[in-house]
C-alpha positions as CSV (number, residue, x, y, z in Angstrom):
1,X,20.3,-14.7,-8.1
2,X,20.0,-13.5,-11.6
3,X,16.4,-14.0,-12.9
4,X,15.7,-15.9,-16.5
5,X,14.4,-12.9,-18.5
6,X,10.3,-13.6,-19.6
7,X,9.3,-14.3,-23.5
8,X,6.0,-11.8,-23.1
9,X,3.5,-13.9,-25.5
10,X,0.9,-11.7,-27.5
11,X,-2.3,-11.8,-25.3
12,X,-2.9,-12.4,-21.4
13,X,-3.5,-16.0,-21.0
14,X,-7.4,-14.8,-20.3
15,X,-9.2,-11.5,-20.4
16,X,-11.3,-10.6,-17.5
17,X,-14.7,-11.0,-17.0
18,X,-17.3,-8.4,-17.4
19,X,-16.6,-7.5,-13.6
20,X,-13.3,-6.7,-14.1
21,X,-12.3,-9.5,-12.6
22,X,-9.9,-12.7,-13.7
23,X,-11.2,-16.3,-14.3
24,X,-9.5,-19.2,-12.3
25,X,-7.6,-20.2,-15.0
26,X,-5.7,-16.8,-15.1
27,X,-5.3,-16.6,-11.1
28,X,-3.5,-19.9,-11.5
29,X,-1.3,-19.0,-14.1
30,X,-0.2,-15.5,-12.2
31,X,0.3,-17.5,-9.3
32,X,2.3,-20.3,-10.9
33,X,4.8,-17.6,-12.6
34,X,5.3,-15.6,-9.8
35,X,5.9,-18.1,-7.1
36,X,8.1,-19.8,-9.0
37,X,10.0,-16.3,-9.5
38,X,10.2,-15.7,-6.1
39,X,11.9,-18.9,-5.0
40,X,14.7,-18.0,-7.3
41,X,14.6,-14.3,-6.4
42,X,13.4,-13.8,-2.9
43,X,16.1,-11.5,-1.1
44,X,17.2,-13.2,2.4
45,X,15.9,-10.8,4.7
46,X,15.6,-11.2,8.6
47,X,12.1,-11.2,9.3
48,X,11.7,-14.1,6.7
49,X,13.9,-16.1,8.7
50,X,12.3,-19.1,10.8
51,X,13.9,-18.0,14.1
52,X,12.3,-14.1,13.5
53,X,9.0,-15.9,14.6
54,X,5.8,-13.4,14.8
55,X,7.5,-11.1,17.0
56,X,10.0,-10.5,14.9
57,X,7.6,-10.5,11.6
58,X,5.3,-7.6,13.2
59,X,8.1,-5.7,14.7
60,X,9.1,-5.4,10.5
61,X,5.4,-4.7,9.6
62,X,5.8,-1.6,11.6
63,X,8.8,-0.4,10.8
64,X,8.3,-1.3,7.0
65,X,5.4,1.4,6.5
66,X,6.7,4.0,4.5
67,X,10.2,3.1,4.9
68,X,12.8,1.6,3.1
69,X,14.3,-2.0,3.7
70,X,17.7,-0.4,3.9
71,X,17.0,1.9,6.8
72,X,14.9,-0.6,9.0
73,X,17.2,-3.0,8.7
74,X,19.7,-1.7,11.0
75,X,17.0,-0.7,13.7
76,X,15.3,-4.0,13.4
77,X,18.6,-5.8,14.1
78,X,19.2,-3.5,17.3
79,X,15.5,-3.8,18.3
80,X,15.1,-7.6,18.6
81,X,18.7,-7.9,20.1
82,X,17.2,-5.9,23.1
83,X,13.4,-6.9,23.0
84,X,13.6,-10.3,21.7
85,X,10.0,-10.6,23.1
86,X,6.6,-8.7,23.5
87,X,7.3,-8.9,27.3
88,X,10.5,-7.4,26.7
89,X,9.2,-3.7,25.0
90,X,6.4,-4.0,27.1
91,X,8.3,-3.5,30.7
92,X,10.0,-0.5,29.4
93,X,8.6,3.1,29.3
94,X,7.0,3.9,26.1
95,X,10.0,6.5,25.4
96,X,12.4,3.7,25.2
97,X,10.5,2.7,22.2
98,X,10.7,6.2,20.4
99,X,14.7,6.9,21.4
100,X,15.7,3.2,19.8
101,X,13.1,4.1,16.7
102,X,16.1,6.8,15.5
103,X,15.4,8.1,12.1
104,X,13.2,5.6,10.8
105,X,10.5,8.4,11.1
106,X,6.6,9.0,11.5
107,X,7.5,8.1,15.4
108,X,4.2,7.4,16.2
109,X,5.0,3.7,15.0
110,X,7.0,3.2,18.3
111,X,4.4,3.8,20.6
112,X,2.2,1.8,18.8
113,X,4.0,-0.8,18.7
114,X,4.5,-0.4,22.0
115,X,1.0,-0.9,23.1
116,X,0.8,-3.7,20.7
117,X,3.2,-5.2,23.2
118,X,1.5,-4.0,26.6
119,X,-1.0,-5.8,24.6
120,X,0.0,-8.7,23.9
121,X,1.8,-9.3,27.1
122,X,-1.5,-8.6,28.7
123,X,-4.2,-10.5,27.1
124,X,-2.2,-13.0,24.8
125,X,0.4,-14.4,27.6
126,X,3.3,-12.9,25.4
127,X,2.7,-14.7,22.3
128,X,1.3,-12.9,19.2
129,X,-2.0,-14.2,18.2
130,X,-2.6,-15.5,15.4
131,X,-5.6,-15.3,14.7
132,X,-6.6,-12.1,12.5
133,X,-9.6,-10.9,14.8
134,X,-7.1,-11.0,17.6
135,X,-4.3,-9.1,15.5
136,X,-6.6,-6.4,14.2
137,X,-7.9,-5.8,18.0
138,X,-4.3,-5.0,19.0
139,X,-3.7,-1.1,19.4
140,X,-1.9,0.4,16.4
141,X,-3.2,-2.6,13.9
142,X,-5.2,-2.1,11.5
143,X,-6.2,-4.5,8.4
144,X,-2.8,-4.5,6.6
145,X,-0.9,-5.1,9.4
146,X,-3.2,-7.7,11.0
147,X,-3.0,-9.5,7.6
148,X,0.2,-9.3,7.1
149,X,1.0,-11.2,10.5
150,X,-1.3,-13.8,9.8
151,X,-0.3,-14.2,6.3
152,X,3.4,-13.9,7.0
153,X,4.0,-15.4,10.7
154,X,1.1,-18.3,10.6
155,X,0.7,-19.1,7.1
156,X,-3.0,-17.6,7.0
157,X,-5.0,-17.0,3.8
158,X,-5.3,-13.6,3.7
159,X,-5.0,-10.4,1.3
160,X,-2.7,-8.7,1.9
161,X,-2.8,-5.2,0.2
162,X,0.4,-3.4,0.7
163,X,1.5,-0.7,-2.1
164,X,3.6,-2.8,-3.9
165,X,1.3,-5.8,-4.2
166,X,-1.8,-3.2,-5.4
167,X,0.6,-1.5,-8.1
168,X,1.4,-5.5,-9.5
169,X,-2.4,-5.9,-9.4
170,X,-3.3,-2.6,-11.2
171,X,-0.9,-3.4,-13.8
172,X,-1.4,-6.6,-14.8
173,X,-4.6,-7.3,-14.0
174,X,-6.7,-3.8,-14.4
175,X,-4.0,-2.4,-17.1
176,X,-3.4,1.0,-15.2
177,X,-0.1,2.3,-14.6
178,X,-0.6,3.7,-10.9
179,X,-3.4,1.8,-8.1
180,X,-5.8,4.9,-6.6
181,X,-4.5,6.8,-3.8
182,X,-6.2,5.1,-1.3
183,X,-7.3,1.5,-1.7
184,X,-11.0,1.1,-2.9
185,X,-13.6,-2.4,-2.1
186,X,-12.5,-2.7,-5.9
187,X,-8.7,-3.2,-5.3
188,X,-10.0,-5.6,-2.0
189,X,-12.4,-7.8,-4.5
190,X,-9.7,-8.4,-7.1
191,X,-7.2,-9.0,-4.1
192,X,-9.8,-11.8,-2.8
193,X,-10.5,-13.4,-6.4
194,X,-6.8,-13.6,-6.8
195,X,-6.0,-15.2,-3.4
196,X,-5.7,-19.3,-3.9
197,X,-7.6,-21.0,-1.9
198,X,-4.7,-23.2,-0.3
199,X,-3.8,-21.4,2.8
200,X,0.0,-22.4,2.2
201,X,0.1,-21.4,-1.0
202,X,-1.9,-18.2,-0.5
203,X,0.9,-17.1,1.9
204,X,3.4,-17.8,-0.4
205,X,1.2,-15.5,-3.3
206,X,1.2,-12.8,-0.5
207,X,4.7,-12.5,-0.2
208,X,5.8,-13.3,-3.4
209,X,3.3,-10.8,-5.0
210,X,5.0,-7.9,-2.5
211,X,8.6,-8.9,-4.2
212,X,7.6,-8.6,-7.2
213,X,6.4,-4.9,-7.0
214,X,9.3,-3.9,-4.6
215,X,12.3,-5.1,-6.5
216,X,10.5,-5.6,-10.6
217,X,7.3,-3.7,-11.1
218,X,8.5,-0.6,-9.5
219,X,7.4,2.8,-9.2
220,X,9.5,4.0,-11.5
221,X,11.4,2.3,-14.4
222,X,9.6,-1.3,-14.1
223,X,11.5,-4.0,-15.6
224,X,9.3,-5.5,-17.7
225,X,12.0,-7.8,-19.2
226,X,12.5,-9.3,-16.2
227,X,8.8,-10.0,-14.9
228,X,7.5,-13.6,-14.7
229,X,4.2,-12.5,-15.7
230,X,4.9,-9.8,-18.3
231,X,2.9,-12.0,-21.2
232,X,-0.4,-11.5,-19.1
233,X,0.2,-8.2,-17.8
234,X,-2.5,-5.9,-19.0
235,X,-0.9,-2.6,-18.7
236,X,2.3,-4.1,-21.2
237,X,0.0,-5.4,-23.4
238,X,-1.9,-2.3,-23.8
239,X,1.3,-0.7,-24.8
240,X,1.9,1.2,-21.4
241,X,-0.8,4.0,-21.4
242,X,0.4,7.0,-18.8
243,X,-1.5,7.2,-15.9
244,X,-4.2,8.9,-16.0
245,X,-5.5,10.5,-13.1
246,X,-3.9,13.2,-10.8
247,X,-0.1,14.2,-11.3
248,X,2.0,12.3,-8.3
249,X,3.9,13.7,-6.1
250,X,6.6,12.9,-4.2
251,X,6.5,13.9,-0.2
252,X,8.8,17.0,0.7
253,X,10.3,16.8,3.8
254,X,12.6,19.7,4.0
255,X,11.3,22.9,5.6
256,X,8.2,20.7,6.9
257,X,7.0,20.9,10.2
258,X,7.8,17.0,9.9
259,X,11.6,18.1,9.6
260,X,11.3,20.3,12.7
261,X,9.8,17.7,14.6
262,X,12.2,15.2,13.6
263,X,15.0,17.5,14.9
264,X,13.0,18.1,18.3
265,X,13.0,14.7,19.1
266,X,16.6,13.8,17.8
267,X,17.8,16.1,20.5
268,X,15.6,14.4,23.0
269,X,16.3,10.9,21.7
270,X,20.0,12.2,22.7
271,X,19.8,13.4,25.8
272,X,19.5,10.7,28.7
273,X,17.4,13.3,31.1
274,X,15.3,15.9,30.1
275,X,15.7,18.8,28.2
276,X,15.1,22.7,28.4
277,X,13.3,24.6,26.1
278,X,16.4,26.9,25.0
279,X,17.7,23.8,24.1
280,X,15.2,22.8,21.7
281,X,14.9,26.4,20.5
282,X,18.3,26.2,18.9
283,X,17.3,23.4,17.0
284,X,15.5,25.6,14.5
285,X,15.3,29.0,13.4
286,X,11.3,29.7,12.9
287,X,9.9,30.1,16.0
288,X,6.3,29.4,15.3
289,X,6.9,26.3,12.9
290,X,9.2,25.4,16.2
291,X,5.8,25.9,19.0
292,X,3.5,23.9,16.3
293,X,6.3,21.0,16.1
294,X,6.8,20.6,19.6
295,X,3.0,20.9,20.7
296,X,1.9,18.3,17.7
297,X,4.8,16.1,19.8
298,X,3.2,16.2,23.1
299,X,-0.5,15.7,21.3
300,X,0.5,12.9,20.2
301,X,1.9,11.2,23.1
302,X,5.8,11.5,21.9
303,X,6.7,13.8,24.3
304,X,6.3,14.8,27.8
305,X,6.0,18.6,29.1
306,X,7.5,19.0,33.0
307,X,7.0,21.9,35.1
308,X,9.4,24.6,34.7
309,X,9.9,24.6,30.6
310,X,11.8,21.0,30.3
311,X,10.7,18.2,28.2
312,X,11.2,14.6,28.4
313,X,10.3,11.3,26.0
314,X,7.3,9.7,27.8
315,X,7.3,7.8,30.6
316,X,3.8,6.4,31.0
């Protein structure tokens, strides 16, 4: 659905206080605008639907990190169709989970989520938990994730502080162009003074705040014209000043040792049985980027070494 372009006003409806922080008054407006922007503009994805359930909402969570919607989509379509349930993941060896992860990348996601499952099946009777103390005890969870599920499965008040919602927040609230690199208890205070105090309508502010920076306030090229909230953003209003901190860089992946793994376990993803080491050494040319790839994969649990040179996805 196309969106009804914005009339940016002068001034932000309210400046901060001396803290940095935004009165009620403002809170409610932001929330107002971009609520009411996202039930117009939401895209339909599957994880939103009802019958995704919190399965199917933490199984995207995962898959989500560092990843674009149009890769997971695929594998998440694939991966509920054959583990519709925790229970389901959980009976399988841990190598199941990394062959159907594909290409999605950083691995380690699979068997993580994969012990979330064991988890779950164990302690929790098969259901996620919704509570976030329970979430954030699960293996591979950590405060994002666990508010995410809560916020986005349960309808939970939580903040939840995902790159695109802390670039929305460093823009129109703090008036920078870029959040830090890593979130700071600054970034978690604002997130908290923004949250509404309806739990309904604080899940709603999650999500909608996440669209917002994923499809209009953007890494690149925002579209101002199109932002519910462009008349209180404080970055616009300030006339756009360039980021000012460290130069950022986009991640290389070519010639990494992330590349070589990636081609390591694409052969072994592959190959129903296990492998032999002259077949992963045709993989790549470099043979000491190819040793430090393959032992960084057995390290981390991703692959299995067998007696007399073969390799295998892990079983246990």
């Amino acid at each position: 659905m196309t969106p009804t372009p914005q009339t940016p006003s002068a001034t932000p409806a309210s400046a901060p206080d001396a803290a940095g922080l935004p009165d009620s008054g403002t809170a409610a407006g932001l929330h107002s605008s971009v609520i009411t922007w996202f039930g117009a503009n939401a895209r339909d994805l599957p994880w939103r639907r009802p019958e995704a359930g919190a399965w199917g909402v933490m199984v995207s969570e995962f898959m989500l990190q560092q990843t674009p919607v149009v890769r997971v989509l695929p594998v998440y379509e694939q991966w509920l169709a054959r583990w519709p349930r925790p229970a389901d993941l959980a009976a399988e060896a841990p190598g199941e989970a990394v062959r159907a992860w594909g290409r999605l990348g950083y691995p380690r996601r699979a068997l993580r989520l994969h012990g979330a499952a064991q988890a779950i099946t164990e302690r929790h009777g098969g259901e996620v938990p919704s509570e976030h103390g329970q979430l954030i005890s699960l293996p591979g969870i950590g405060e994002y994730t666990a508010a995410a599920v809560a916020s986005f499965a349960y309808g939970r008040r939580h903040a939840v502080l995902d790159t695109n919602v802390r670039r929305v927040f460093a823009r129109a609230v703090s008036g920078v162009e870029y959040p830090p690199n890593a979130t700071t208890a600054a970034e978690r205070r604002l997130a908290r003074t923004l949250l509404p105090d309806d739990e309904t309508t604080a899940a709603r502010w999650a999500a909608a705040s996440m669209e917002l920076g994923a499809l209009v306030c953007t890494a690149k090229n925002p579209e101002c014209g199109r932002c519910p909230i462009a008349g209180q953003c404080a970055w616009r209003l300030a006339g756009k000043p360039a980021h000012a901190g460290a130069a950022r860089r986009g991640q290389t992946y070519a010639g990494t040792d992330r590349q070589v793994r990636g081609k390591l376990l694409a052969v072994l993803r592959d190959t129903p049985g296990p492998v032999p080491q002259s077949q992963l050494d045709a993989v790549w040319h470099e043979p000491v980027q190819r040793a430090r790839a393959l032992d960084g994969l057995v390290s981390d649990g991703l692959v299995e070494p067998l007696a007399g040179g073969v390799y295998r996805l892990p079983l246990t």
